[in-house]
N, C-alpha and C positions, 0 to 999 in steps of 0.2 A: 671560720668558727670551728670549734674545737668538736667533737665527737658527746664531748657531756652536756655544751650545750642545748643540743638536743634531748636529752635526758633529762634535763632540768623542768618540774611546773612549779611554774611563777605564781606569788599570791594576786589571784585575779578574785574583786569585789564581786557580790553580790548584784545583780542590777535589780533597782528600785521593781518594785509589785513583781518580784521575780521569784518561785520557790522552788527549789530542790528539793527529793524526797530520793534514797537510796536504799534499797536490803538486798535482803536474801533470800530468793523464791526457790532455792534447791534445785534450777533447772537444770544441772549440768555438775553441779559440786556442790555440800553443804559447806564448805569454808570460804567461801568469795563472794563479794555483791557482783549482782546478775541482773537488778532490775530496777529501773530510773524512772522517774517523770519528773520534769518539769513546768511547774502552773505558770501561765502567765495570766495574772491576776486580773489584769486592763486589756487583755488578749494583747497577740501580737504578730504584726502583717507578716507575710510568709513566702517564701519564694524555695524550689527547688530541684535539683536533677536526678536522675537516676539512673541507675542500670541501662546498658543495650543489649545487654544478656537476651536471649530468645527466651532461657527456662530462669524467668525469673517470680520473687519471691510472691506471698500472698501479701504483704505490706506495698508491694511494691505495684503490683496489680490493682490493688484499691486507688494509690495515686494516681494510675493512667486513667482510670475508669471516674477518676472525680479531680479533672485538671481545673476545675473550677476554682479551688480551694486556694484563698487571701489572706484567709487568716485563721488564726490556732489560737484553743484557751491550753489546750494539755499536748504534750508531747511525751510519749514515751518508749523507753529502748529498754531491749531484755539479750540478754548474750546468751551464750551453751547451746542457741536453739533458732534456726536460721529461718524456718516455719517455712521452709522452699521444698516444692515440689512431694506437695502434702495434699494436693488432691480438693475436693470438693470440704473435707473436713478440715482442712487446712484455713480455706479459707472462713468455714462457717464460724472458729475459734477468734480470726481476727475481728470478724463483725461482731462477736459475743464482749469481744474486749473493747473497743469500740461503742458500743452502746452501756457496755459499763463504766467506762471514762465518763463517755458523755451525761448519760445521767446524773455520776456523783461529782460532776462540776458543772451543773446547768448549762449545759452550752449542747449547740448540735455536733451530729455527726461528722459534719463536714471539719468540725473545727476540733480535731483532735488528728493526730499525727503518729503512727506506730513504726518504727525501726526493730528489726531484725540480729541479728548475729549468730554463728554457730555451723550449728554441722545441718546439712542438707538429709533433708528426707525422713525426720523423727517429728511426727507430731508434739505441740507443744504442751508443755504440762500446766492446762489451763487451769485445773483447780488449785492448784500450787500458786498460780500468778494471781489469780483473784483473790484468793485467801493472804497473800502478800500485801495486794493493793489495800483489802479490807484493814490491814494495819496501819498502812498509810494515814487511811480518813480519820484512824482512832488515835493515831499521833503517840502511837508509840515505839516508835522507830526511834532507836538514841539519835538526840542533836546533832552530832558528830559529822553523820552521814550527811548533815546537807550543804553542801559545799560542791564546788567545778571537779575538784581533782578525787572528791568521789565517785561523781559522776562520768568523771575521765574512767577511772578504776572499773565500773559495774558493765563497763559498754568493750571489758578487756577479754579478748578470745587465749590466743596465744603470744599477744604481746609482752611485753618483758618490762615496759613503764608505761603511765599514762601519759598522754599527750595533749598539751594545753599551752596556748598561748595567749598572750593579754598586751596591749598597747593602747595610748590613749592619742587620740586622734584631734581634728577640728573640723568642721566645717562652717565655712566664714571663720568667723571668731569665737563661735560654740564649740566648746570641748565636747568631742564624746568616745563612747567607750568602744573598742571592738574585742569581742572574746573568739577565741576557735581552742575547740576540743575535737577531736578524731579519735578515731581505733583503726589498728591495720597493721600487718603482720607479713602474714601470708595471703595468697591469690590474690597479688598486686598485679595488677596491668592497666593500661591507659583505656582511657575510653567511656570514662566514668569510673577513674582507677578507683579501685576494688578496696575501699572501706567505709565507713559512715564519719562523716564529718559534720559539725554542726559550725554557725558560725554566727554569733548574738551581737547586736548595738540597741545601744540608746537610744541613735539617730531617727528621728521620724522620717522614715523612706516607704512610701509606697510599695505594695507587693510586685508591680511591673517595673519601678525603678531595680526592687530587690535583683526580681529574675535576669534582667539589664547586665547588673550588674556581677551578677553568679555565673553567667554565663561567660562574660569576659575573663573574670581573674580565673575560672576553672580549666579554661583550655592549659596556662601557663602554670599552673600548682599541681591540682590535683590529677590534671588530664594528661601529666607531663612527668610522671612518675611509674616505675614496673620496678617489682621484686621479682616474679616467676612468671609472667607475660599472661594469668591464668584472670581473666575476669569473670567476676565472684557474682552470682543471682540475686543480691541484695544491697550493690552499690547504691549510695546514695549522699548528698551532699545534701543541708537546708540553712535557709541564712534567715535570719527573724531581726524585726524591728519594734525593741519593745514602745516605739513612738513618745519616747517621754521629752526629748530634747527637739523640739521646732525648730525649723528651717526655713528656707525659701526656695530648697532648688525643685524644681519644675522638669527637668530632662537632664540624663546623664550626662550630659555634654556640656553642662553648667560649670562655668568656670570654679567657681565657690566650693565644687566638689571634687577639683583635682587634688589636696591633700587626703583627702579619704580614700580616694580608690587608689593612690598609691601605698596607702597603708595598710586599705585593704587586701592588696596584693601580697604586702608583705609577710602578710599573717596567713594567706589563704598557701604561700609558697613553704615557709617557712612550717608549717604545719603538716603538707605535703612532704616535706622532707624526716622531718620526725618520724612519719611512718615507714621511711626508708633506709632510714639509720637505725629501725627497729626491724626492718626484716629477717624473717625468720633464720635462726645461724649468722645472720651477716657479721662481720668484722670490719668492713668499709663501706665510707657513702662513696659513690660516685657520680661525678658531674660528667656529662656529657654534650660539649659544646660544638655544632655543628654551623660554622659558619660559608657564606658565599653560597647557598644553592640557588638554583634558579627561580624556586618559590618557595613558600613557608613548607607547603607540605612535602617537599621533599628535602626541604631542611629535619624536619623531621621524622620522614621514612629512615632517612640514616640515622638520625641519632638514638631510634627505638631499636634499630635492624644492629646498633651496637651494643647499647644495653639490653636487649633482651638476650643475646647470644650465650649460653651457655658457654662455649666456649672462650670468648674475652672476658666472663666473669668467674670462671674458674681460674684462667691465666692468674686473674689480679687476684685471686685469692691466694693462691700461692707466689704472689710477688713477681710474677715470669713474665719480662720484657717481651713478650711474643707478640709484636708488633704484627705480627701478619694477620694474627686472627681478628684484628678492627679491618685491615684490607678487607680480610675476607668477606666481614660482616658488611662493609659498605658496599662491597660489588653482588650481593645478594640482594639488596633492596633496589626497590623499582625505578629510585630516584634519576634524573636525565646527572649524567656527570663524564668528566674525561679524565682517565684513570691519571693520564699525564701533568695534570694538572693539581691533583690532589699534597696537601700539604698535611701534616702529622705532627703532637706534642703533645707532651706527657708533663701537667705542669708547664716549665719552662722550659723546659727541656725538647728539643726539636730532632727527630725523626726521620720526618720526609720532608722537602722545600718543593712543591711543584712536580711531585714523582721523582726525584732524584733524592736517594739518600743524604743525607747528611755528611758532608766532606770529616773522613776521619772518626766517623760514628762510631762511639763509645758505651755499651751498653750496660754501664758498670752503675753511674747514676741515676738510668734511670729506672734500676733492678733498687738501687738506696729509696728513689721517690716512691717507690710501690710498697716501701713496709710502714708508710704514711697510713692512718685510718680516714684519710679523705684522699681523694683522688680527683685530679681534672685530666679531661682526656679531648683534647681540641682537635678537629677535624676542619681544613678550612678545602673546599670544593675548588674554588676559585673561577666560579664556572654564574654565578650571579650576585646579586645582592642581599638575600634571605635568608637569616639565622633562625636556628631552634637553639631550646638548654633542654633536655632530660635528666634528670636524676635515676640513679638505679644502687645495690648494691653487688657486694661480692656473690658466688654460691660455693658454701662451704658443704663440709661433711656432715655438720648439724643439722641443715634445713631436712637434710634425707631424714635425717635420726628424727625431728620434731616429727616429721610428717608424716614416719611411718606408723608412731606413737600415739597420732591423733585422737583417736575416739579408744585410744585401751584405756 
C-alpha cells in the first residue's frame, strides 16, 4: 500500500440512533475543533484498554476506579488538554463534566465515557467546555460538523490528517459495519501504544465478548506500533456495540464469527498504522518482521529493540544501508538468540544468510530500496518457530523541530 493510502478518510456512514456533535471550545486554539461527543441513542455495550503509564490521566483514573462499566449513552473527547497530572482539581473538573453529560442525557454516571488529549499538567478550561457542550443541547452547532472525519479532526493534537477507517463485514450472513477512528502522532510506544482509538459496529456483541475481543486484535495493531518508544498518560483504545444487527454467537470462538475478527483485525492493524505513517516528521512507514524466535515475546523484544532504535531509524532516514545498526539493535534486546544464526533483508533484498554475509554483497540496491517511503526490514532468528510484525517510522530533523515547538 502506497503512503497516501494511509492518508486517505473514506466516506464511512452514520450508524443508525448514532449522533455526532463537534466545535470549538478554544481549549488550546480558536481556529480548530477540539471537542466531540458522541450519543448513542439506544446506548451502546462497551469494552476498553488503557494506559500502563504509572502517571496516568484523570479520565483515565475514573476508568480504573469504575471497571464495572458495559455500557455508554455519551462519549466524549476534547484535544489541546490532556487533563494529566492535574491534581485533586484535575480530577474534580472530570466529575463536574461527567454529571453534566449525564444529566443532559438522562443516563448515569457510569455510562458516559471521557477521553483526554494534549499537553500534560494545564488544567482544563471547564467553563469553555460546558459553555461549548451548552451549544450542543441548543443545536446550534452547524450540521457540517457531524460526521466520523470531524470527529477524526477535533480528537487531532499534532497530527497532520485525520484517521478513519470503514469496511463492511458479516457475521453468519448478517452484514455489519465496523468503523475505527484514532489520533496519534507523537509519544507513540507500545504497550497500550500511545493514542486514543475508538473502534464502532453494528454487531450486537456483548461488552465481555467486546473486551475478548479488544484484547486480542490490540496486542497485533495497536500494541505493535512506536513512533518515539514514549508512552503517553492518556492511552486508550474503546470498541462499542451499537447492538442493532442480531446474532447468535455466544463465545469468541464461534465459528460464525471468524470473518469478523479477521476484519476486525484488519481495521484495528490498518488504523495502527495510520498513526504511524503520520508520526511526528516521519517520511517512512516501517515494517519490522522478526521471524524464527524461540517465543512470541522475544520475537518481539527484537522487533521493538529495532524499531525503537534511534539509531536504525535515523539510518533509514537518511537512506544509509548501515546494516549493522539492526545487529546492533538485536544484540541489545534480551531475546535467547545465536548471533550465528541470524538472517537479514531489506525488502528482498538479502544481507546476512545465517551470519554470513551475503556472497558478493552489493550495497548499492539496497541504499535504491531505502529512498522507498515504505520500508520492510526482515530479521529471521532461526533459532525457533515464533514470529512478531512491528511497525515504526523514520526519525527525521522535524520531529526535533515539532517537538521543540510544542506548547509556543
Amino acid at each position: 500500500m502506497k503512503k497516501m493510502f494511509y492518508k486517505y478518510f473514506p466516506k464511512i456512514p452514520i450508524l443508525e440512533n448514532v449522533d455526532i456533535i463537534c466545535g470549538k471550545a478554544n481549549i488550546k486554539s480558536r481556529s480548530r475543533l477540539d471537542l466531540a461527543i458522541i450519543i448513542f441513542n439506544n446506548y451502546a455495550n462497551v469494552a476498553y484498554v488503557t494506559t500502563k503509564s504509572k502517571t496516568f490521566a484523570a479520565n483515565i483514573k475514573w476508568l480504573k476506579a469504575n471497571k464495572s462499566i458495559s455500557k455508554v449513552k455519551v462519549l466524549m473527547v476534547n484535544s489541546g488538554n490532556a487533563n494529566a497530572y492535574t491534581g485533586e482539581q484535575g480530577y474534580l473538573n472530570l466529575k463536574s463534566l461527567i454529571k453534566f453529560l449525564s444529566y443532559g442525557f438522562n443516563c448515569k454516571n457510569k455510562e458516559v465515557i471521557i477521553s483526554s488529549t494534549g499537553v500534560i499538567g494545564e488544567q482544563l478550561p471547564i467553563n469553555n467546555i460546558i459553555s461549548t457542550l451548552n451549544k450542543f443541547a441548543e443545536n446550534s452547532i452547524e450540521k457540517k460538523n457531524m460526521n466520523w472525519e470531524s470527529f477524526a479532526r477535533s480528537i487531532m493534537t499534532t497530527d497532520t490528517f485525520p484517521k478513519g477507517i470503514y469496511k463492511k463485514t458479516k457475521i453468519g450472513n448478517k452484514e455489519v459495519k465496523l468503523i475505527g477512528i484514532a489520533k496519534g502522532s507523537g509519544m507513540i510506544a507500545p504497550d497500550m501504544a500511545t493514542m486514543l482509538g475508538y473502534i464502532f459496529t453494528d454487531a450486537d456483541l456483548s461488552s465481555k465478548l467486546l473486551q475478548e475481543l479488544l484484547i486480542e486484535v490490540n496486542e497485533k495493531s495497536f500494541n505493535s506500533i512506536t513512533v518515539d518508544s514514549d508512552m503517553s498518560t492518556n492511552d486508550m483504545v474503546c470498541f462499542f456495540s451499537t447492538r442493532k444487527i442480531l446474532n447468535k454467537v455466544q463465545t469468541i470462538k464461534d465459528k460464525i464469527l471468524d470473518k469478523f475478527k479477521k476484519d476486525l483485525q484488519w481495521v484495528a492493524t490498518e488504523l495502527a498504522k495510520k498513526i504511524v505513517c503520520d508520526g511526528e516528521g516521519a517520511t517512512k512507514i516501517i515494517e519490522v518482521n522478526v521471524l524464527g524466535a524461540k517465543s512470541y515475546s522475544d520475537a518481539k523484544n527484537v522487533a521493538l529493540s529495532i524499531a525503537n532504535s534511534p539509531l536504525v531509524k535515523t539510518a533509514i532516514a537518511g537512506e544509509d544501508a548501515n546494516w549493522g545498526r539492526i545487529i546492533m539493535a538485536i544484540g541489545k534486546s534480551k531475546a535467547k538468540l545465536e548471533q550465528n544464526n541470524i538472517s537479514l533483508k531489506f525488502g528482498r533484498n538479502i544481507v546476512l544468510n545465517k551470519g554470513k554475509l551475503k556472497k558478493n554483497y552489493n550495497e548499492k540496491p539496497i541504499s535504491e530500496y531505502l529512498k522507498k517511503n515504505e520500508i520492510r526490514i526482515e530479521v529471521d532468528l532461526n533459532y525457533g518457530k515464533f514470529f512478531s510484525k512491528v511497525w515504526t517510522c523514520d526519525l527525521t530533523k522535524k520531529y526535533i523541530e515539532i517537538n521543540a515547538d510544542y506548547r509556543s
